[in-house]
C-alpha positions as CSV (number, residue, x, y, z in Angstrom):
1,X,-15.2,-45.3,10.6
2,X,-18.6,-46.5,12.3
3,X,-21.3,-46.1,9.9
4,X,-24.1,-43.4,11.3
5,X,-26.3,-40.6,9.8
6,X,-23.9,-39.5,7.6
7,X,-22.2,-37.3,9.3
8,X,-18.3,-37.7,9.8
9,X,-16.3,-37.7,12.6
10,X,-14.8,-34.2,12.1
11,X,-15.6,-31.2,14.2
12,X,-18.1,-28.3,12.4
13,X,-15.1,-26.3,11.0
14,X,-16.4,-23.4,8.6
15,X,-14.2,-24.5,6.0
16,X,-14.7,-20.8,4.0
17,X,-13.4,-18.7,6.9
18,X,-11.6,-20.3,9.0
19,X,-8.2,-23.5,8.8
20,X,-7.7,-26.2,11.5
21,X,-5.5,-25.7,14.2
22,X,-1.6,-27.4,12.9
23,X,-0.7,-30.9,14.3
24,X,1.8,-31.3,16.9
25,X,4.2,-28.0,15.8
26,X,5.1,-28.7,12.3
27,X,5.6,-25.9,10.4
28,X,3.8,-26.1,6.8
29,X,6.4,-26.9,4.5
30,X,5.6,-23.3,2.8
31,X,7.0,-20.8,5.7
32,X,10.4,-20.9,4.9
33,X,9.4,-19.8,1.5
34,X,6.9,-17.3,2.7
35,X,9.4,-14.6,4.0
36,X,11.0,-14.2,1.4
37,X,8.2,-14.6,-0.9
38,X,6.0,-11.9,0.2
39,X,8.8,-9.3,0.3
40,X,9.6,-9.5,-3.5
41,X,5.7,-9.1,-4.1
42,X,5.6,-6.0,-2.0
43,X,8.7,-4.8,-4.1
44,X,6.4,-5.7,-7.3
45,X,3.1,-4.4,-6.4
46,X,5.2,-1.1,-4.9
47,X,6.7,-0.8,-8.6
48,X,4.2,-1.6,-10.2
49,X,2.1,1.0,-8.2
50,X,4.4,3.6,-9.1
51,X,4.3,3.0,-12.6
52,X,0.4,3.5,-12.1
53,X,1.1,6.6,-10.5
54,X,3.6,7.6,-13.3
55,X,1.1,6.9,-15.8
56,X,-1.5,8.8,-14.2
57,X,0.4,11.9,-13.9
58,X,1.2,12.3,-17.1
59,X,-2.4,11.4,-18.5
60,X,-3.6,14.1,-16.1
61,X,-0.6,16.3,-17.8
62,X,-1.9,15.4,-21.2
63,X,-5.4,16.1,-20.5
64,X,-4.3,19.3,-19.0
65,X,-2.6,20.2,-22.0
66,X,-5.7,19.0,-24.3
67,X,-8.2,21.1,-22.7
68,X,-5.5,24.6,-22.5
69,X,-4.8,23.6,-26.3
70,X,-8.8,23.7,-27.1
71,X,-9.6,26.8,-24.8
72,X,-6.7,28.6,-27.1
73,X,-8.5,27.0,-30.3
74,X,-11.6,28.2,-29.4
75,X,-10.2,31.6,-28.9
76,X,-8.6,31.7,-32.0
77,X,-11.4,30.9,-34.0
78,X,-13.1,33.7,-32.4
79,X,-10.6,35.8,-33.4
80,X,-10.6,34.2,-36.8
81,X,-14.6,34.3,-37.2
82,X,-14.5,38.3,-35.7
83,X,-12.3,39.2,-38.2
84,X,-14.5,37.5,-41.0
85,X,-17.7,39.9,-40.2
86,X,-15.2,42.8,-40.0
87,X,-14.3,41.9,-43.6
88,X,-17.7,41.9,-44.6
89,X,-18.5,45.1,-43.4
90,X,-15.6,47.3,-43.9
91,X,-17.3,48.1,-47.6
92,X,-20.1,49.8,-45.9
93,X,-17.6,52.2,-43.7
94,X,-16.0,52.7,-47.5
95,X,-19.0,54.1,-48.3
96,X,-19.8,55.6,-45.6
97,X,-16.5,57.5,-45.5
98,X,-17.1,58.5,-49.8
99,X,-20.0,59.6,-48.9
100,X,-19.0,62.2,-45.5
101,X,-16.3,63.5,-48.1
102,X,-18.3,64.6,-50.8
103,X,-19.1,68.2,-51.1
104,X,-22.5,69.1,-49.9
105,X,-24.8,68.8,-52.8
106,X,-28.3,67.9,-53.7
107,X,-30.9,66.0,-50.9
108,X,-31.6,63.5,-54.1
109,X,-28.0,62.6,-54.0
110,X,-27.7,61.7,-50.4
111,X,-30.5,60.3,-50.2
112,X,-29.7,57.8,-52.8
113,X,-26.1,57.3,-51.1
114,X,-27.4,56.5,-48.3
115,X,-29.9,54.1,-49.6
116,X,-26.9,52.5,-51.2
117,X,-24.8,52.3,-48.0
118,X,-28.3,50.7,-46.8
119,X,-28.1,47.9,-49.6
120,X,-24.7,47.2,-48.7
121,X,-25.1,46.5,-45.0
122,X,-27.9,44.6,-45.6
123,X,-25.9,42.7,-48.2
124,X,-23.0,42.1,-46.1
125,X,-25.5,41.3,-43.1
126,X,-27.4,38.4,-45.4
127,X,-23.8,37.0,-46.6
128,X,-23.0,36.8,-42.6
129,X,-26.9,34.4,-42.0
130,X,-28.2,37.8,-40.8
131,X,-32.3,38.1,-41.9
132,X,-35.1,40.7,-40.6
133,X,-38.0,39.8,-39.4
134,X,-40.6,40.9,-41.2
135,X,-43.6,42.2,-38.8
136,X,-45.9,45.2,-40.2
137,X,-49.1,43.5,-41.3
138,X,-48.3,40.4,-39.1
139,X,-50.3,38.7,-36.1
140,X,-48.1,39.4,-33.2
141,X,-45.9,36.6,-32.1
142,X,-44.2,37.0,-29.0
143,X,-41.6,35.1,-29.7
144,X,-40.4,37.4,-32.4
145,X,-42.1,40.3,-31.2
146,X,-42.0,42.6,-28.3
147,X,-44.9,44.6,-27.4
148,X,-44.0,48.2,-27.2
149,X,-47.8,49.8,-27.4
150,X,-51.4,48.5,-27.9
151,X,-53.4,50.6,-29.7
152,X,-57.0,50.5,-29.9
153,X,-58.3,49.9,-33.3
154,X,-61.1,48.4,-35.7
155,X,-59.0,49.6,-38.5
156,X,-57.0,46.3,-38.0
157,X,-57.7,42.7,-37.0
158,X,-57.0,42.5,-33.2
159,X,-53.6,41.2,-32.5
160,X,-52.0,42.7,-35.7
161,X,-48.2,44.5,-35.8
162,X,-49.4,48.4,-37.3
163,X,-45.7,49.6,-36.6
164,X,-42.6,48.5,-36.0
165,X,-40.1,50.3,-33.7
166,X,-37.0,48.4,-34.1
167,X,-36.6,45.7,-36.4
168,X,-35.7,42.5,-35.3
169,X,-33.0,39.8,-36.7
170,X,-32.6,35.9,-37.0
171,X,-29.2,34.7,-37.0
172,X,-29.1,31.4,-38.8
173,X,-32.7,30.2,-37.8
174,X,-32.2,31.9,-34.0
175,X,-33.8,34.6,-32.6
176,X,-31.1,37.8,-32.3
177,X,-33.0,40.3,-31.3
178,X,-37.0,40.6,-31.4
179,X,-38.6,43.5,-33.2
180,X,-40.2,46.1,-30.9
181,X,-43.6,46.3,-32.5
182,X,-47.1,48.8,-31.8
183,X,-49.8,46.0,-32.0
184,X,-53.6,46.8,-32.6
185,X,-55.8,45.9,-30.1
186,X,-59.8,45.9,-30.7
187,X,-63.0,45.2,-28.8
188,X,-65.3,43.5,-30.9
């Protein structure tokens, strides 16, 4: 070898890409072993792709199942929490029933049944998280209160609920339904 630049003698191969041309028609001792070779790693990767494919049918069964088992769940504790309220309330329709049946009698007396079978449902409506929304006497809030009517006023403090409509329910720290309120409005 003649001493130079540093460079050797060999031709610029790109040794990442690309393998020299074979000497003189030798075969690499590896070809007769590379027939057979690659044919049982076909048959493995083919088997073991099919036991990937296996898998992944029945994990998309399962998951199938999963979410169909917690849609059904779901609907059952529906059921389950529906029939809860209905529990709750079927003492006011007792009473409501008593007090259809009962021979016609005093006003005094219905009235006080009634305010009774008011006591109740509000009982049974607190048990279920149920609580009104007190507004009369309140600065408006919109997002408890809906507007019905503005009155003009300088009997009250401009912006303050004089009446309500409808009363309105929170359900556990929620809004259920706002409380349709007259609010006073004044020009002062």
């Amino acid at each position: 070898m003649a001493k130079g630049n540093g460079k050797t003698d060999t031709p610029n191969l790109d040794l990442e890409h690309e393998l020299p041309p074979a000497e003189s028609g030798e075969e690499p001792a590896s070809a007769a072993t590379s027939t057979t070779a690659p044919l049982s790693e076909v048959d493995k990767l083919r088997a073991e792709r099919d036991a990937l494919l296996d898998r992944l049918a029945r994990l998309q069964a399962e998951f199938d199942n999963a979410r169909k088992r917690a849609v059904r769940e779901q609907q059952e504790f529906r059921e389950f929490a529906a029939a809860d309220v209905i529990k709750n309330i079927l003492p006011v329709m007792d009473s409501f029933e008593r007090a259809l049946k009962a021979p016609a009698g005093d006003a005094n007396d219905l009235r006080s049944g009634l305010e009774l079978i008011y006591r109740q449902f509000q009982d049974a409506l607190q048990k279920l998280g149920v609580q009104p929304i007190e507004s009369v006497g309140k600065p408006f809030d919109p997002r408890v209160h809906e507007a019905i009517e503005m009155v003009d006023t300088t009997e009250a403090p401009d912006h303050q609920v004089l009446d309500e409509f409808q009363r309105g329910y929170n359900y556990k720290g929620r809004l259920l339904r706002p409380a349709m309120v007259r609010v006073a409005r004044n020009s002062r």
